[in-house]
Backbone atoms as SQL, in Angstrom:
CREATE TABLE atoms (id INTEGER PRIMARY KEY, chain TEXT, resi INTEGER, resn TEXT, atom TEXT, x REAL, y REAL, z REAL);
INSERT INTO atoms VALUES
  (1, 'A', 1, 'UNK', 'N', -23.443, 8.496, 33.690),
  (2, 'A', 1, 'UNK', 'CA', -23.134, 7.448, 32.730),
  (3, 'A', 1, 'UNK', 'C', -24.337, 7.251, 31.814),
  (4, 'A', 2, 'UNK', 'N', -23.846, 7.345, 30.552),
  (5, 'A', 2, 'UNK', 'CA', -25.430, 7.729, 30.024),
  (6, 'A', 2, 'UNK', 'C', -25.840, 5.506, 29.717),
  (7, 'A', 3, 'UNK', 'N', -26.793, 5.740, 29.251),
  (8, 'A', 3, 'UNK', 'CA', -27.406, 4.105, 28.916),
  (9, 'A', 3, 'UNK', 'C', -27.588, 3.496, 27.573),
  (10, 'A', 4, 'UNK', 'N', -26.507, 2.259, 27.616),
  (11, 'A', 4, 'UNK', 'CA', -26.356, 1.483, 26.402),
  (12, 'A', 4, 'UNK', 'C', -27.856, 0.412, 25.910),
  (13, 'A', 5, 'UNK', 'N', -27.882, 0.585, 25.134),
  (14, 'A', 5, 'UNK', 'CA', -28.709, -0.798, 24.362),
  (15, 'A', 5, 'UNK', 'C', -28.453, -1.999, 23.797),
  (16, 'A', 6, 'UNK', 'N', -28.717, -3.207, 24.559),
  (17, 'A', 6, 'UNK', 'CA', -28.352, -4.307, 24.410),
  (18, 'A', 6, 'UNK', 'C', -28.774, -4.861, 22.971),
  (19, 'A', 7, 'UNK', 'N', -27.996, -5.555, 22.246),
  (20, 'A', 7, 'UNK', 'CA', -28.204, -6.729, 21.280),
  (21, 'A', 7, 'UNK', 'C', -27.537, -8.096, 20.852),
  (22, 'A', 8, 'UNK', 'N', -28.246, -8.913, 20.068),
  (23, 'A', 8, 'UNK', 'CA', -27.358, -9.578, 20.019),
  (24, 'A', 8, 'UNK', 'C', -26.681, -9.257, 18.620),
  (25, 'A', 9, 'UNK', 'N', -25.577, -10.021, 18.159),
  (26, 'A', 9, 'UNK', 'CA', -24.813, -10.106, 16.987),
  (27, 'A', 9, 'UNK', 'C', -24.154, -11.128, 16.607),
  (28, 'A', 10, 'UNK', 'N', -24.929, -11.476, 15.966),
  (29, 'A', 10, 'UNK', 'CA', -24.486, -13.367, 15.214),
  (30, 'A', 10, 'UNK', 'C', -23.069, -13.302, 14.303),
  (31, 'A', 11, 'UNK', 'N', -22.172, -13.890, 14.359),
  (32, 'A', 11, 'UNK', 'CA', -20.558, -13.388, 14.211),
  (33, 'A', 11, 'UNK', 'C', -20.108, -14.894, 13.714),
  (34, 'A', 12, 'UNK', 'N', -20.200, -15.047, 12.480),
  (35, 'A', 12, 'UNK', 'CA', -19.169, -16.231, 12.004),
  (36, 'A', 12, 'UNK', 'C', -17.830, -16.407, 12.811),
  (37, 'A', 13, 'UNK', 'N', -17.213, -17.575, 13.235),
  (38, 'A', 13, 'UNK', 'CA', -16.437, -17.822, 13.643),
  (39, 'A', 13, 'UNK', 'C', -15.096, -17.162, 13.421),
  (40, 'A', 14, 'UNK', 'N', -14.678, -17.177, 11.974),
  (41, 'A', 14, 'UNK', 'CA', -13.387, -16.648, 11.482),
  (42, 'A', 14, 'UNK', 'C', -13.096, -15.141, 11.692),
  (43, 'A', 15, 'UNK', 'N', -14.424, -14.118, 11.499),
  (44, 'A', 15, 'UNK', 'CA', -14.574, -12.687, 11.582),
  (45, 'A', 15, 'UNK', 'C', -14.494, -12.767, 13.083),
  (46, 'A', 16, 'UNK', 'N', -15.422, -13.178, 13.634),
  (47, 'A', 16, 'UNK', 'CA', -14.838, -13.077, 14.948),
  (48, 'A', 16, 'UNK', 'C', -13.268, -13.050, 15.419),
  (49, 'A', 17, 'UNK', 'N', -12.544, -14.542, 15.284),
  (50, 'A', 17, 'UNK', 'CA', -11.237, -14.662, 15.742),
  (51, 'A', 17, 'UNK', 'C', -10.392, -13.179, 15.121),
  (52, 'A', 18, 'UNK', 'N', -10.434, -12.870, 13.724),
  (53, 'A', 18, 'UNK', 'CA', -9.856, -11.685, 13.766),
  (54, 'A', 18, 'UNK', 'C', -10.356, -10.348, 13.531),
  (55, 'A', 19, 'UNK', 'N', -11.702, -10.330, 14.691),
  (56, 'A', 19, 'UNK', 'CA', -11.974, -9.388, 15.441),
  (57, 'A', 19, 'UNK', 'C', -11.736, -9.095, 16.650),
  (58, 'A', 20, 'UNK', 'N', -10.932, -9.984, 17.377),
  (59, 'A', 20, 'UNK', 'CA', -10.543, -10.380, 19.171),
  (60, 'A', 20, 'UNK', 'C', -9.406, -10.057, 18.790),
  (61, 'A', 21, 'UNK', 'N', -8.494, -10.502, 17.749),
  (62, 'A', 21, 'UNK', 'CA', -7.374, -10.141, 17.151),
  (63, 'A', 21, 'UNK', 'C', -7.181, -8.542, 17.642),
  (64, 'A', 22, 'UNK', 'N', -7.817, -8.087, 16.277),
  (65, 'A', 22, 'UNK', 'CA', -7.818, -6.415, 16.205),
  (66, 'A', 22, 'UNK', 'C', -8.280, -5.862, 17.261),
  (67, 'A', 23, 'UNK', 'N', -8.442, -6.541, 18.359),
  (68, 'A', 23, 'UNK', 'CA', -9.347, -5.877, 19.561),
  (69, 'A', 23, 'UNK', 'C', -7.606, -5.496, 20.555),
  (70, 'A', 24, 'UNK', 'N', -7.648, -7.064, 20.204),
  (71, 'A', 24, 'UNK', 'CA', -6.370, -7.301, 21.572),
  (72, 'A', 24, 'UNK', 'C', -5.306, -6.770, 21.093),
  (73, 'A', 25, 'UNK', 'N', -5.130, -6.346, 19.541),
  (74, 'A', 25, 'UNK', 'CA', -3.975, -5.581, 19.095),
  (75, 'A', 25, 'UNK', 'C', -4.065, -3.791, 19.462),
  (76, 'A', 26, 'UNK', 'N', -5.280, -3.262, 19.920),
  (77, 'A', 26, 'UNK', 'CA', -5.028, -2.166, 20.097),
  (78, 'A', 26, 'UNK', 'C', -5.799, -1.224, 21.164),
  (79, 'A', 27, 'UNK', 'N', -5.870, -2.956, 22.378),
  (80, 'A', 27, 'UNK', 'CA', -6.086, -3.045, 23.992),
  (81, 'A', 27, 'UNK', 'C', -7.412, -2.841, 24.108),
  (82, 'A', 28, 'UNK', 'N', -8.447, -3.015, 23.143),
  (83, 'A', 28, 'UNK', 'CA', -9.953, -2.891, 23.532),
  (84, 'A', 28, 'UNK', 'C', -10.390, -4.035, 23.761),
  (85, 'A', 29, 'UNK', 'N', -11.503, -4.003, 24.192),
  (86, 'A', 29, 'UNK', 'CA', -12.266, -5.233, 24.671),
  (87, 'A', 29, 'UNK', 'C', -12.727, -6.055, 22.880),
  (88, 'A', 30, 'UNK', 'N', -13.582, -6.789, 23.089),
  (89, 'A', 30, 'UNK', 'CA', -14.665, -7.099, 21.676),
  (90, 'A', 30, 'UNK', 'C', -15.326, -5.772, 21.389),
  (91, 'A', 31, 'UNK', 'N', -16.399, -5.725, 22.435),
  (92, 'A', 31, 'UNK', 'CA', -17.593, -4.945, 22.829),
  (93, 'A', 31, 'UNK', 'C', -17.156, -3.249, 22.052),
  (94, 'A', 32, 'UNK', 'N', -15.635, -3.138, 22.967),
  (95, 'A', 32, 'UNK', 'CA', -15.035, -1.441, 22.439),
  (96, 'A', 32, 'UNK', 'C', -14.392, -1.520, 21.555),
  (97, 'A', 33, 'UNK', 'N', -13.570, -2.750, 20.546),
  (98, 'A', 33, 'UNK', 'CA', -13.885, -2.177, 19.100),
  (99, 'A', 33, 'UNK', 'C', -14.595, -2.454, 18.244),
  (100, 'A', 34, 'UNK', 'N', -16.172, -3.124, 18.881),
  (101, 'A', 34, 'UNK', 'CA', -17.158, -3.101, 17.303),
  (102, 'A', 34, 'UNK', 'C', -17.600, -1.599, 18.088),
  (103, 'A', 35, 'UNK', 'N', -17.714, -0.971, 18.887),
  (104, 'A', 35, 'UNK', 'CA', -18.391, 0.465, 19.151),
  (105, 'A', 35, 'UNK', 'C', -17.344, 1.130, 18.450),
  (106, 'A', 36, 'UNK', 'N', -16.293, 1.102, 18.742),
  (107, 'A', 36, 'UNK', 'CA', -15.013, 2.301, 18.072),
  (108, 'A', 36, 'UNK', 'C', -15.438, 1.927, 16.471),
  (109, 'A', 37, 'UNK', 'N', -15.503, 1.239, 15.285),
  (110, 'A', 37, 'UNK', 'CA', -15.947, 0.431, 14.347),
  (111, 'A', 37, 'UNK', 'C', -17.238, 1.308, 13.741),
  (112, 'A', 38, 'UNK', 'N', -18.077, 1.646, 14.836),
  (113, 'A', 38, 'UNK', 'CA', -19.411, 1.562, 14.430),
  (114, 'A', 38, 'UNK', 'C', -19.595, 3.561, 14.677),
  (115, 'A', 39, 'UNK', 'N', -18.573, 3.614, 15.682),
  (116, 'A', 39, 'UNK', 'CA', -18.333, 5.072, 15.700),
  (117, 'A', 39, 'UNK', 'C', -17.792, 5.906, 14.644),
  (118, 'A', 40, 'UNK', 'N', -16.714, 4.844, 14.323),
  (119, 'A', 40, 'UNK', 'CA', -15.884, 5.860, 13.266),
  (120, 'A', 40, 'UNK', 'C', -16.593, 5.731, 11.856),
  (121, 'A', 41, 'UNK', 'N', -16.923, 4.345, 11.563),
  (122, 'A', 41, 'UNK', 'CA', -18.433, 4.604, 10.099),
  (123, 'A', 41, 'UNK', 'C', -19.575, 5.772, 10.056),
  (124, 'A', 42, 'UNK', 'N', -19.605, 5.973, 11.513),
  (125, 'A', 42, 'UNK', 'CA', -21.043, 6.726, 11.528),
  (126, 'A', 42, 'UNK', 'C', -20.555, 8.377, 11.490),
  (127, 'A', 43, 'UNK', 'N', -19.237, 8.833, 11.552),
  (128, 'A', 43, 'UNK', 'CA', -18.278, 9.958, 11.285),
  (129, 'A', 43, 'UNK', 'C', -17.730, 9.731, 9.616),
  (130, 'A', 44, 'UNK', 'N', -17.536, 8.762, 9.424),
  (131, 'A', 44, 'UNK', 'CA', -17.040, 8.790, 8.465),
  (132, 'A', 44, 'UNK', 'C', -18.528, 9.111, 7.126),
  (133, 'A', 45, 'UNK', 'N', -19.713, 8.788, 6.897),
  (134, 'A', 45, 'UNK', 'CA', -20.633, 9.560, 6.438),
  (135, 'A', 45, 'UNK', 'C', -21.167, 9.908, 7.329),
  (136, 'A', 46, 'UNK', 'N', -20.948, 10.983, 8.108),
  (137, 'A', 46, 'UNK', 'CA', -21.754, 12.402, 8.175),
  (138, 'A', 46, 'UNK', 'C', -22.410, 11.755, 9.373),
  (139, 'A', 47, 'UNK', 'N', -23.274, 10.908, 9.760),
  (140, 'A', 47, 'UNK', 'CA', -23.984, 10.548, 10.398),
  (141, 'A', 47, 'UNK', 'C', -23.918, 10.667, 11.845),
  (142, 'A', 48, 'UNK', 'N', -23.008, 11.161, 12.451),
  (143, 'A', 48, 'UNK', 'CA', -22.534, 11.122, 14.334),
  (144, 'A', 48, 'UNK', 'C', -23.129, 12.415, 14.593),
  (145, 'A', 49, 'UNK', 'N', -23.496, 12.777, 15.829),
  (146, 'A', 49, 'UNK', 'CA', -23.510, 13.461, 16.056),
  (147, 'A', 49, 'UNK', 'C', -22.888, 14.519, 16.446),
  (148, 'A', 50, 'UNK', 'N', -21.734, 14.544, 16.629),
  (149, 'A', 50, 'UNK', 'CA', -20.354, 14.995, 17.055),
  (150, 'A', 50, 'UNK', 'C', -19.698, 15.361, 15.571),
  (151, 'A', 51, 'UNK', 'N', -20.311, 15.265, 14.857),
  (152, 'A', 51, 'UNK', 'CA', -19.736, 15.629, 13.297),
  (153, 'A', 51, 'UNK', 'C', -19.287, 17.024, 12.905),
  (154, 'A', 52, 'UNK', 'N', -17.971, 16.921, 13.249),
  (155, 'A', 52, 'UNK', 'CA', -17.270, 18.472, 12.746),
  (156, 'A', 52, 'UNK', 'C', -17.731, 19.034, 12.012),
  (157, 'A', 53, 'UNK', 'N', -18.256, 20.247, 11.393),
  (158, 'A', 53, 'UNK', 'CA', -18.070, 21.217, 9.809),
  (159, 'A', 53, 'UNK', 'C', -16.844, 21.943, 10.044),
  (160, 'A', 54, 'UNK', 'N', -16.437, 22.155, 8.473),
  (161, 'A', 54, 'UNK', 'CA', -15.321, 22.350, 8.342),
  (162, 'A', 54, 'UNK', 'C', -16.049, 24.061, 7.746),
  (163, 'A', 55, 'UNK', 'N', -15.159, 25.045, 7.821),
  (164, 'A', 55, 'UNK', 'CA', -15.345, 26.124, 7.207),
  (165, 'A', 55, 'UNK', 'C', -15.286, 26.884, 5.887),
  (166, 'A', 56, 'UNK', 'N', -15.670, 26.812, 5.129),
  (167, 'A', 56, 'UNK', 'CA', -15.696, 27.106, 3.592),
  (168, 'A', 56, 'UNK', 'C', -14.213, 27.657, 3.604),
  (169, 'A', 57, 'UNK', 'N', -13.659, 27.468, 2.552),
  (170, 'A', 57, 'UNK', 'CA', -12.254, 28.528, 2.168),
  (171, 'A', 57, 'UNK', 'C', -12.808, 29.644, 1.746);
């Protein structure tokens, strides 16, 4: 199990409520969809490590 790093994250009230929302709409915790969130931004520019290349045509 590899090892997470704790922080905190100061969360206005309203973003929050429909962030528990979008959590509980698609069975993640809080915690697993600001990571799913923070995963798919960091794929989406380039930045993951897991970052496909695609093959020239």
């Amino acid at each position: 199990m590899s090892k997470k790093k704790q922080f905190v994250l100061r969360v206005d009230p309203e973003k929050y409520e429909r962030l528990e929302k979008w959590a509980a709409d698609e069975f993640r915790s809080i915690n697993g969809q600001i990571e799913w969130i923070i995963e798919k931004a960091l794929r989406d520019v380039g930045r993951n490590k897991t970052v496909e290349t695609k093959e020239p045509e």
